[in-house]
N, C-alpha and C positions, 0 to 999 in steps of 0.2 A: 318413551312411555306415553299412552294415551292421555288425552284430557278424564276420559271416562273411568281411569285407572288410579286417578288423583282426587287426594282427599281434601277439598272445600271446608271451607269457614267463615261463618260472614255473621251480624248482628241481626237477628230478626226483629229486632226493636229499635223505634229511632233515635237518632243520635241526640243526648242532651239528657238532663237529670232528671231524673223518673224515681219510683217504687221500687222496682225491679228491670232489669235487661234480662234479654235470653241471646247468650250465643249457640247457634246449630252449625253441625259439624256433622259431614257425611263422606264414608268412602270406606274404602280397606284399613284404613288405620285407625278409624274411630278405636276399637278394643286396646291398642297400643297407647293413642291419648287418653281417653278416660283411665286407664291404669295411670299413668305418671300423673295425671291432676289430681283423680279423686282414691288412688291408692288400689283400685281394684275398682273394675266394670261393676255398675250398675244391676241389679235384677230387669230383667227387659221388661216394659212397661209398670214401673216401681217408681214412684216418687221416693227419693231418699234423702235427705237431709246430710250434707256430705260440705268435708270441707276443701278447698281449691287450690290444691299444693303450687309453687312456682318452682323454680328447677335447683332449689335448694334446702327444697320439702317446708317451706314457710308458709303459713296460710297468706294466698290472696284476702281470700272473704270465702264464709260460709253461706251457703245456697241448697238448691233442689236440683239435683240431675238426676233424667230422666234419658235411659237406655232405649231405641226400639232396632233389634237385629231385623237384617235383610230375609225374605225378602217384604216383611208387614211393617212395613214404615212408609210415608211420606215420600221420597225419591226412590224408594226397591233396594237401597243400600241400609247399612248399618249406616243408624244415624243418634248421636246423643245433643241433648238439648241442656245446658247450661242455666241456673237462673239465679243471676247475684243480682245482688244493691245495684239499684242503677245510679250510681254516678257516675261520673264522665274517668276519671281516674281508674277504678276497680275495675272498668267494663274493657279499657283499653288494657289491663296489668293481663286480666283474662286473657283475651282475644288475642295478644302479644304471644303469650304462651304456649293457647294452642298452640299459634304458628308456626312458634321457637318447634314444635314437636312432629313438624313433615307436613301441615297441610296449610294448603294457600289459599289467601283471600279472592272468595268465590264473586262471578261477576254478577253485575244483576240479573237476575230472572236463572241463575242458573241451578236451583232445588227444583225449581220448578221445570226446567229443562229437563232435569238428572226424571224427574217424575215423568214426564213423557215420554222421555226416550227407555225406561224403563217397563211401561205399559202399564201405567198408574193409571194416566191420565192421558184421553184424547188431546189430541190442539184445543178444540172448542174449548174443555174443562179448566186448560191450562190458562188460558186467557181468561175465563170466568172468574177464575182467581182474583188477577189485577184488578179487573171491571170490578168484586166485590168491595175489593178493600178501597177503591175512588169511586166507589159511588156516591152522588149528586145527593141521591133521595133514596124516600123508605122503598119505592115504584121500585126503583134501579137494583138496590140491593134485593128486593125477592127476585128479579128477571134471574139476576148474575147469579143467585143460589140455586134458581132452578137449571139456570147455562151449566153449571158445578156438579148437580144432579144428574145431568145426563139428558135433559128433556129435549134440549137443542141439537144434540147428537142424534137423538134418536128419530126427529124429523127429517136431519140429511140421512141416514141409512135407511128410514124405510124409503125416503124418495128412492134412494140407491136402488134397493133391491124390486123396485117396478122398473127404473131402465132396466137394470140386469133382466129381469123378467121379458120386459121386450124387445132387447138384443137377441135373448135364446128363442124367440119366437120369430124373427125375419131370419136370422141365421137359417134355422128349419126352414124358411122356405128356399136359399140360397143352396143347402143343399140338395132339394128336390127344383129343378129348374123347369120339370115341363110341366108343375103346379103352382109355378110362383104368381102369376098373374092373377090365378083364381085364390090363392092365398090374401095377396098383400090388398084383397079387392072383400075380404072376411070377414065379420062385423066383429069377431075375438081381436083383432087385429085395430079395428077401430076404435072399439072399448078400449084397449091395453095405450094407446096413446091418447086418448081422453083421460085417463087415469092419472097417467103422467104428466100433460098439459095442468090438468085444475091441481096435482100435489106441485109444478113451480109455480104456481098462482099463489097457492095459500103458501109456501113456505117463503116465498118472494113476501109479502106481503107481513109475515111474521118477522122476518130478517129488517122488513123495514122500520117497523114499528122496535126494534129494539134498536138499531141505530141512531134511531130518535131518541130515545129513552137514555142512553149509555151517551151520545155526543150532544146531545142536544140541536137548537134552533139558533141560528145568527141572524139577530135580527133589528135591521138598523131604520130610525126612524127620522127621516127627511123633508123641506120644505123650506118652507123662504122664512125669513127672520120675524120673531113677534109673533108665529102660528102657533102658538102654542108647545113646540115639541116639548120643551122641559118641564113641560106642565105636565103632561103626558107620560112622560119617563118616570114621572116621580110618583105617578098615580098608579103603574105598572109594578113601578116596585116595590108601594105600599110605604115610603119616605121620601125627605128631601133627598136627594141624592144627588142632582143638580140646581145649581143658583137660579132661580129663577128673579126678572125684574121685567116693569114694565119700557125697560129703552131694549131698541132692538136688535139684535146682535151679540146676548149675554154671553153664549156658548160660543167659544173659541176655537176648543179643543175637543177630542174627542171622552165622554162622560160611559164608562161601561158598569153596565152590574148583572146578576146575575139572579134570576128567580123562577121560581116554579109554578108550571099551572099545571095543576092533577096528575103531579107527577112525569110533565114536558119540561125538560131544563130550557130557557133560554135565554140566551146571551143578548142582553138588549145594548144597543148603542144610540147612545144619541148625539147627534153632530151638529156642526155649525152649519148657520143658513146658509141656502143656495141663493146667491147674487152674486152681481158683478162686484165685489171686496176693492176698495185702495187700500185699506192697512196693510199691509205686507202680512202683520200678525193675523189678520180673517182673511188674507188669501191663501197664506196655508192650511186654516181650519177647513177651507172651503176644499183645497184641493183632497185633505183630507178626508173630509165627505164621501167625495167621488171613490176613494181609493175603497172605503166601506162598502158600498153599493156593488163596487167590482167585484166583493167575497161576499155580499150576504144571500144568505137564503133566505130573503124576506123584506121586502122594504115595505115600511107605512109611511105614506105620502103626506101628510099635516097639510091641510089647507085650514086658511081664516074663514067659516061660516057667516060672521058677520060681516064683512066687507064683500059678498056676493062676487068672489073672483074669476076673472073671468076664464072661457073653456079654454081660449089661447093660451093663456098664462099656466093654465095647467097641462096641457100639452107640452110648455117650454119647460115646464120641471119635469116631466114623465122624459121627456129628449134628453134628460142628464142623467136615465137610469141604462144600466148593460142592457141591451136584448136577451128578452128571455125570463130576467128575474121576477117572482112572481110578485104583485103590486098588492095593495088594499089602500084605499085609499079613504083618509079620516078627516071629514068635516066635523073641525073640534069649533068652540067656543058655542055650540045651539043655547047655550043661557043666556047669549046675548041674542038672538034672533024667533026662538020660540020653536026652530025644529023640536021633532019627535026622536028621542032616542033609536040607535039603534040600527037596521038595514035601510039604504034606500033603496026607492024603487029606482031602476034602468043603471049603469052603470058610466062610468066616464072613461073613454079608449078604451074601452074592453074590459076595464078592472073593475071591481065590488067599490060600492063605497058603504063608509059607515058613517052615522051620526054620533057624536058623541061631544060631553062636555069634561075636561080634566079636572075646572074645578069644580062641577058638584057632582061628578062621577057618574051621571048618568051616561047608560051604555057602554060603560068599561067591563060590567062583566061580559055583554055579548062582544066586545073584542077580544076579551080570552080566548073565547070560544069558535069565533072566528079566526082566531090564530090557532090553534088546533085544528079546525079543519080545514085549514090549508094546507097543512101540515101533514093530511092525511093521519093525524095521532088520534087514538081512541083508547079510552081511560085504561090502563094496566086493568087485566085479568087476571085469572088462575094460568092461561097458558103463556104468558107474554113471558119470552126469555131477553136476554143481551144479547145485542150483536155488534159486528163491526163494517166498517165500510170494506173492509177485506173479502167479508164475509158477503156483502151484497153483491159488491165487483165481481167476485167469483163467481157466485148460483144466475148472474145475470150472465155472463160468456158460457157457463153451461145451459143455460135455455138458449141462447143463440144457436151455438150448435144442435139443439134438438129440436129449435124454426127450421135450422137450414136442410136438416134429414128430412122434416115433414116436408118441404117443399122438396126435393132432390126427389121423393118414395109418390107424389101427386102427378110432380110432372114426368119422370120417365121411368118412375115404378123400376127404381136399382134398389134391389135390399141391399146388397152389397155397400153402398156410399149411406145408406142409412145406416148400418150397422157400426160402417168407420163414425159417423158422425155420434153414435149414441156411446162409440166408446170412450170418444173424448169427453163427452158428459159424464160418464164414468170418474176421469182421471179428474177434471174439475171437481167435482162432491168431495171426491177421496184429498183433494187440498182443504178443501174446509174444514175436516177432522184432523188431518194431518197424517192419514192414511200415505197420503203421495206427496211429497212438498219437498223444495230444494233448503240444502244448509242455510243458504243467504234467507231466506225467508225467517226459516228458526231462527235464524239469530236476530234479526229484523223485530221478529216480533219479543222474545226472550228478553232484548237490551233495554225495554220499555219498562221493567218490571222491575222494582225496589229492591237493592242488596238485601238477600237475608231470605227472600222469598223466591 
C-alpha cells in the first residue's frame, strides 16, 4: 500500500493545555472514522456540534467537527477536522482513537505535502505556509501571505514563459540554418534577451529582499575591551540586555538578542574583547568571538573615539576578521571627544565608518539605517513576498546558465548550445515552484514543517 493511500492524523494545535485542540485527519478512511467517533459523517463544510464516541460508544468529550470531502479541501482528500477541550488528557483519548481506527500519525509537513502533491498548492505556496506561521514580524507575515497568494509563483512563471519564449525563437532559427546568422544578429532576438536579463535582475533582487525578510541578518558586533560594544547592544535592542561596567573585559560570553528594524530581523551578537586573554575563561570568550565573525553577515568594528586609536591598531583588529565579511566600522563614545554624529568623511581599509555615542544615542538611528543599506533591505512594499535561500541558490544557477548561453550565442553564434542552455533555466524555475524537483528535496523541505500542518 502507498504512503498516498494511507490515512494520516496529527494535532494541528500545540501540544499543552489550551481552549480547544483540533485534530485533522485526511485519506480514504476519513468517512469510516468520523462514522465510529461521531456516529455518522458530518454535513461537508457544516460545523456541528457532535459528541466523540471511543470504541465502546462512551463520550470522549463533546466538540465541533467539521467534514470537507475530496476534491475541496485543504490536501484534495477527504478530510475532517476534530475540535475538543484542549487538555492534554482528552486530546490524547482523541487522537488515540482515531488511530485505534486505521490511520497513522502523519509526519511533519505531511497535509501540506498531501496539498501539493495533490495540485492545491505550488512548492512556493506550500512553503509560504511555514514562513507564515514563524513569522518574525508584521513585514514577514504580509510577504509570506502574499508568497501563499500566488504573487511569487507568478514572478517565476512569467519569467518562465520569456525563456520559453526565447527558446522557440533560437530553435527557429536552428531549424532554418542558412538564416541563422542573420537571425541570431535580429534586434527581436536582442529585445527577447533584454527582457529576460532585467526579469532575473528584478526577480533576483525580489528573492533577495525576501530572504532578508523571512531569515533575517547575523550580525556580530566586535572590538577590544572597554569600546563600548555592550553599550551599543543594549542601545540596539532598546534594554539592558548585556552587563555593562566600567572594568574591561565584562562580556565573557557570547550575549544574543533579537530585533527589528522596519521590518529587517536581526540577530545581533555581542562578544568578548579582541586581545591577547590569560584567563582561560576570556580566551574562550575570545576564541569565541572569532568563531562569530566566521558566520556573520555583518561585523561592526567598536572602536574607543576618545583615546584616538591608532590606524595600526585598527588594522590588527580588521586582521581578525574572515575575508570578505562586509565591515562598518563604529567610532562610539563622541560624548566624550565632541565628534559630530553620524557618517564620516573617507573611510578606514576600505570600510564606512560611523560616528556614534551608546550612551546618548546620538547616531544610532543612522546606524539602523546604515545596517539596512548594507543589507541591501528596502522597507516592505505592496510587492515584497518570502523567500528562501533555496529559492535564491536556485534562480542564481538559473541565470548562470542563461550568462553562459549569452556568451556561447556572442562568441560562436550556436543556437543550438543556447537553446540547451535556456533549457536548463527552464528545469531550474520549474524547481522553485516545484514544477521539477527530486523526493529528497520534498522531503527536505516538508520535514521542517510543524506536525498537524
Amino acid at each position: 500500500m502507498s504512503e498516498s493511500s494511507l490515512t494520516i492524523a496529527g494535532r494541528a494545535t500545540p501540544p499543552g493545555r489550551g481552549g480547544i485542540a483540533v485534530i485533522r485527519v485526511s485519506g480514504p478512511a476519513v468517512r469510516t472514522i468520523a462514522g465510529a467517533v461521531l456516529g455518522r459523517c458530518p454535513q461537508p463544510r457544516h460545523a456541528e456540534l457532535r459528541g466523540f464516541l471511543d470504541a465502546e460508544g462512551q463520550a470522549i468529550d463533546t466538540g465541533i467537527a467539521l467534514f470537507f470531502p475530496a476534491p475541496d479541501s485543504y490536501t484534495g482528500e477527504d478530510v475532517l477536522e476534530l475540535q475538543c477541550h484542549g487538555g492534554v488528557v482528552v486530546t490524547e483519548l482523541l487522537l488515540e482513537r482515531v488511530l485505534a481506527l486505521g490511520a497513522r500519525m502523519a509526519r511533519p509537513g505531511e497535509f501540506s505535502e498531501r496539498a501539493f502533491l495533490n495540485d492545491k498548492l505550488d512548492l512556493l505556496q506550500a512553503e509560504a505556509i511555514a514562513d507564515l506561521i514563524d513569522a518574525g514580524s508584521r513585514a514577514a507575515a504580509r510577504a509570506a501571505q502574499r508568497s501563499l497568494q500566488g504573487d511569487f509563483s507568478a514572478a517565476v512563471l512569467a519569467l518562465n514563459e520569456e525563456v520559453t519564449g526565447l527558446r522557440i525563437y533560437i530553435e527557429a532559427a536552428i531549424d532554418f540554418p542558412d538564416e541563422e546568422i542573420e537571425l541570431l544578429g535580429d534586434s527581436e532576438l536582442q529585445r527577447r534577451i533584454a527582457v529576460v536579463a532585467a526579469g532575473f535582475a528584478q526577480l533576483e533582487k525580489t528573492t533577495r529582499q525576501g530572504c532578508l525578510l523571512r531569515d533575517g541578518l547575523h550580525v556580530v558586533l566586535a572590538g577590544r575591551p572597554n569600546s563600548g560594544k555592550s553599550s551599543l547592544f543594549n542601545a540596539l535592542a532598546g534594554y539592558a540586555a548585556a552587563i555593562v561596567t566600567s572594568q574591561p573585559g565584562t562580556t565573557r560570553d557570547l550575549v544574543r538578542e533579537q530585533i527589528n528594524i522596519d521590518g529587517l530581523p536581526l540577530h545581533i551578537v555581542d562578544t568578548a574583547g579582541l586581545r591577547a586573554a590569560v584567563d582561560p575563561v576570556e580566551q574562550e570568550g575570545v576564541a569565541r568571538t572569532r568563531g562569530q565573525l566566521g558566520v556573520a553577515d555583518l561585523a561592526l568594528l567598536v572602536i574607543d573615539a576618545s583615546e584616538q586609536a591608532a590606524a595600526g591598531d585598527t588594522a590588527e583588529l580588521l586582521a581578525e576578521f574572515p575575508p570578505g565579511i562586509p565591515v562598518l566600522i563604529l567610532r562610539n563614545k563622541i560624548d566624550l571627544c565632541g565628534e559630530p554624529p553620524g557618517a564620516a568623511t573617507g573611510s578606514m581599509a576600505g570600510h564606512p565608518v560611523l560616528c556614534v555615542s551608546a550612551l546618548t544615542g546620538a547616531g544610532i538611528d543612522e546606524l539602523r539605517q546604515a545596517i539596512k543599506a548594507i543589507a541591501g533591505f528596502s522597507d516592505p512594499g505592496e510587492g515584497t513576498v518570502i523567500a528562501r535561500q533555496r529559492h535564491l541558490d536556485t534562480l542564481q544557477r538559473a541565470r548562470a546558465h542563461f550568462e553562459a548561453g549569452r556568451r556561447v550565442l556572442a562568441e560562436r553564434q550556436a543556437g543550438e548550445l543556447f537553446a540547451e542552455e535556456l533549457l536548463q533555466v527552464q528545469n531550474a524555475l520549474a524547481e522553485i515552484t516545484g514544477e521539477f524537483s527530486s523526493d529528497d528535496l520534498l522531503g527536505k523541505i516538508f520535514s521542517s514543517f510543524c506536525i498537524g500542518k
